[in-house]
C-alpha positions as CSV (number, residue, x, y, z in Angstrom):
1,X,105.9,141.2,76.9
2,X,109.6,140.5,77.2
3,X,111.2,139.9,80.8
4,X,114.8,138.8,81.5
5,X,115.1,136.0,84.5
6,X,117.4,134.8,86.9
7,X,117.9,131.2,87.4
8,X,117.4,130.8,90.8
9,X,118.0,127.2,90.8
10,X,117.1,123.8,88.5
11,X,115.7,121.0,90.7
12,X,114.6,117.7,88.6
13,X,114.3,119.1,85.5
14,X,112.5,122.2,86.1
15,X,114.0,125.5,86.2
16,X,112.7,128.1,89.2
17,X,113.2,131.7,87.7
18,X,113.2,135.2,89.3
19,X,111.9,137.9,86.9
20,X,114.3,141.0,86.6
21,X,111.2,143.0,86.9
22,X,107.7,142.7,88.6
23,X,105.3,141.0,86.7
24,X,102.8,139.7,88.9
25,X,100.0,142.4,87.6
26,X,100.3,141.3,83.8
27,X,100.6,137.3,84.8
28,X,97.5,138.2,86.8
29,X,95.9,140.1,83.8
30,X,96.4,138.0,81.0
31,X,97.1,134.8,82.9
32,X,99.7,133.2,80.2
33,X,99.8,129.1,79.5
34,X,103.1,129.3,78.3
35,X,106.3,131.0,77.8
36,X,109.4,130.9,75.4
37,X,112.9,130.5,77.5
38,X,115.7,131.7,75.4
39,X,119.0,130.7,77.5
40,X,122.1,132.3,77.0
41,X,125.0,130.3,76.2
42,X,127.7,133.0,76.4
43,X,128.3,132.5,73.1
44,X,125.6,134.2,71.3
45,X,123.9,137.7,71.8
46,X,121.7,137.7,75.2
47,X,118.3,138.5,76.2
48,X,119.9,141.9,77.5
49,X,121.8,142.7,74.7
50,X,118.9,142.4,72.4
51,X,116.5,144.4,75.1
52,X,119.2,147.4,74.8
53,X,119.5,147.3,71.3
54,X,115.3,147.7,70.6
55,X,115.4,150.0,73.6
56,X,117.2,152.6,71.7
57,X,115.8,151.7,68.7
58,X,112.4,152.8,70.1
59,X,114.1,156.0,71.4
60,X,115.9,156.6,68.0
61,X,112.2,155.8,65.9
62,X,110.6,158.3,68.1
63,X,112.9,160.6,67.9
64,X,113.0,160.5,63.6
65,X,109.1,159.4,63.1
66,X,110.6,156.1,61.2
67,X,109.2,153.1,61.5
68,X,111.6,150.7,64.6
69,X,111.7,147.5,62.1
70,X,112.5,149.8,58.8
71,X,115.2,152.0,61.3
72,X,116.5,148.6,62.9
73,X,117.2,147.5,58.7
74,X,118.9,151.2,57.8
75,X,120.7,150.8,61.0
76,X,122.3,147.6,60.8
77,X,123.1,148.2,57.0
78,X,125.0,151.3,58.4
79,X,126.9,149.7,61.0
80,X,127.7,146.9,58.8
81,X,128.9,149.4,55.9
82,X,130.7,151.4,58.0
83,X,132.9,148.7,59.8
84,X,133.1,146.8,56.5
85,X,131.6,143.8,57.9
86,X,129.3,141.5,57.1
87,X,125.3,141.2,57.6
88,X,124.4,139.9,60.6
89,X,121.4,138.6,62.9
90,X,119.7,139.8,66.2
91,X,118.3,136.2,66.9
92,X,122.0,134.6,66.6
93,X,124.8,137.0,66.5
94,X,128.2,136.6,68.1
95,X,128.3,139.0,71.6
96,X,130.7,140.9,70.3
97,X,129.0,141.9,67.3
98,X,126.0,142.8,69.5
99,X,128.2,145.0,72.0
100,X,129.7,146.9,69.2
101,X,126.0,147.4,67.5
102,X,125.0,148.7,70.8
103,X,127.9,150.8,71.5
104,X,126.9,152.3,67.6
105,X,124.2,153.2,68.3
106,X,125.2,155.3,71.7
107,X,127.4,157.2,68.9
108,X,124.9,157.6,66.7
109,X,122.7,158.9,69.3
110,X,125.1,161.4,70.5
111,X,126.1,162.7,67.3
112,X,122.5,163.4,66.5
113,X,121.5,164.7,69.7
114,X,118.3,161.6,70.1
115,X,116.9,162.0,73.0
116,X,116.4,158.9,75.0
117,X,113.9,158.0,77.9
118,X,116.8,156.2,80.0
119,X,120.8,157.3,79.7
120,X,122.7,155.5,78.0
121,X,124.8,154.7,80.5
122,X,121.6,152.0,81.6
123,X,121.7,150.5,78.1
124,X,125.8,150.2,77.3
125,X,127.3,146.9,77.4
126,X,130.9,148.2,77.2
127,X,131.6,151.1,79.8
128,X,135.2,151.9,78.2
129,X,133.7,153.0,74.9
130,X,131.0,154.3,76.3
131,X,132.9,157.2,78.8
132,X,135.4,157.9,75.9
133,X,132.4,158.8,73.5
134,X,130.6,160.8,76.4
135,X,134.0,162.6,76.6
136,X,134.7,162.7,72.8
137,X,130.5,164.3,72.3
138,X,130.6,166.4,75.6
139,X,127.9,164.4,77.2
140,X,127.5,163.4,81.3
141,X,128.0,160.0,81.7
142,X,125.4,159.6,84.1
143,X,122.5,161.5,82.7
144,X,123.8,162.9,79.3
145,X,123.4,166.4,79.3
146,X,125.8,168.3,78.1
147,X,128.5,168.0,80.2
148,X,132.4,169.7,81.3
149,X,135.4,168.0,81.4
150,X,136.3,166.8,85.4
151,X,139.7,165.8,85.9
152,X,140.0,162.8,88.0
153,X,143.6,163.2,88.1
154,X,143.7,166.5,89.9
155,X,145.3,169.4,88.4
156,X,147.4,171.5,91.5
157,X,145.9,174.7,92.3
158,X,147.6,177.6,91.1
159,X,148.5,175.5,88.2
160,X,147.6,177.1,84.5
161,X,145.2,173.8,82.8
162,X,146.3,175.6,79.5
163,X,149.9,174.9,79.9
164,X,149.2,171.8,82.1
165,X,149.4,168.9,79.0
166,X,146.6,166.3,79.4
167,X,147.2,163.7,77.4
168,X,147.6,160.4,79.6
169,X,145.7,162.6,82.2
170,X,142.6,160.7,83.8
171,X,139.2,162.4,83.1
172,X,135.4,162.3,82.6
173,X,132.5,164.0,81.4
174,X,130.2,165.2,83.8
175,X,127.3,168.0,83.3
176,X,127.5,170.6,85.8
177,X,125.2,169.5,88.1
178,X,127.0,166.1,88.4
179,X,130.4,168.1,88.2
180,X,130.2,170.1,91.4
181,X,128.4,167.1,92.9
182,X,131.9,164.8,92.0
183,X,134.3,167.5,93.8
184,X,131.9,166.8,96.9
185,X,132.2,163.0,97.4
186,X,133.9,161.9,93.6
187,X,134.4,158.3,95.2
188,X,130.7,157.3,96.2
189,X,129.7,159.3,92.9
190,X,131.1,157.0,90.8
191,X,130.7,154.4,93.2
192,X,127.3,154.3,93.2
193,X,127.3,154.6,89.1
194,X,129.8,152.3,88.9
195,X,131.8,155.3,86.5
196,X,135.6,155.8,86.5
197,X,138.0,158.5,84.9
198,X,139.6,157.2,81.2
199,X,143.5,158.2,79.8
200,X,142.5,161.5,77.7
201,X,144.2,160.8,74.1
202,X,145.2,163.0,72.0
203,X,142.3,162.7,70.1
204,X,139.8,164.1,72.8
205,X,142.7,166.6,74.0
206,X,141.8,168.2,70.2
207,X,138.1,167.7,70.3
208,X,137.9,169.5,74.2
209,X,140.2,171.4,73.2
210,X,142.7,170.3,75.4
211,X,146.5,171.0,75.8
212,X,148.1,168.0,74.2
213,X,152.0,169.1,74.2
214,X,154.4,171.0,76.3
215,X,154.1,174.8,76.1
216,X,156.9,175.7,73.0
217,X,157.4,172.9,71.9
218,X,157.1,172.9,68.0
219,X,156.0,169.8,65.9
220,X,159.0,168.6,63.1
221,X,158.0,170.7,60.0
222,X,156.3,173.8,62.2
């Protein structure tokens, strides 16, 4: 069993820790002797980086039927390939390398359609990247269904959204039952999932098919 703590304080040498979940029923059940401590220096990847990264994992293995340790392999050789990097190490990595592995593997589970038993928005350790590729795959940020575009930065009524040019234009993706819920109380929505509209680019203005230039206006060599 793997836990993340809290350091509640460190008096004489010994270090008082606060589980981040209840585990009172399995200390009571197998009654352990020891544990391992691994502390995180900042530096390297940390106990919850590495607890996301095997969470999806799991969801992606059994979602495919492959083993996790021979899908952890495939998947680091991909990320590696793809961003022309080289190998590296869950036990020791830099945290950067582990928040772009992670952020990977929200793509990759997007593009594919993997279910997972939590949304990602629970395992992403960089919520920038993570609303722009709910955006750029059409998936709610807080549950990941399929989602609509809501425009944080309103859009005046009466106004036609396909002359209306949206690049630089605030947005997010939100299914429909989240959608409706944001045009209620949109502040204490995101508020309470700690979500925020992102600068639409012209790059998801094409993919959500998106106005991306004034109505007429013709690109040199049209």
């Amino acid at each position: 069993m793997v836990v993340t703590a809290k350091i509640e304080k460190l008096e004489d040498g010994k270090l008082v820790l606060k589980p981040d979940t209840d585990i009172s029923r399995f200390v009571e059940q197998k009654r352990p002797r020891r544990v391992e401590v691994r502390l995180d220096d900042g530096r390297t990847i940390s106990v919850d980086q590495r607890r996301k990264i095997f969470a999806i994992i799991r969801d992606i293995s059994l979602w495919s039927g492959h083993e996790p340790e021979e899908l952890r392999q495939y998947l680091e050789w991909d990320f590696c390939s793809r961003a022309m990097r080289e190998w590296f190490s869950l036990s020791d990595c830099d945290v950067t390398t582990a928040r772009e592995f992670i952020t990977y593997l929200i793509s990759f589970c997007f593009h594919w359609g993997v279910p997972t038993k939590d949304s990602l928005l629970t395992q992403t350790d960089d919520i920038g990247k993570y609303l722009y590729l709910c955006l750029e795959n059409r998936r709610c940020a807080i549950c990941n269904c399929p989602a609509e575009v809501h425009h944080v930065d309103r859009i005046g009524m009466g106004m036609d959204r396909e002359k209306v040019v949206h690049v630089g234009l605030n947005a997010i993706a939100l299914c429909r039952a989240h959608h409706e819920e944001a045009h209620r109380r949109e502040n204490a929505l995101f508020a309470d999932y700690h979500i925020y509209g992102i600068k639409l680019d012209k790059h998801l203005c094409k993919v959500l098919s998106l106005n991306q230039k004034p109505k007429g206006e013709v690109k040199r060599g049209e």
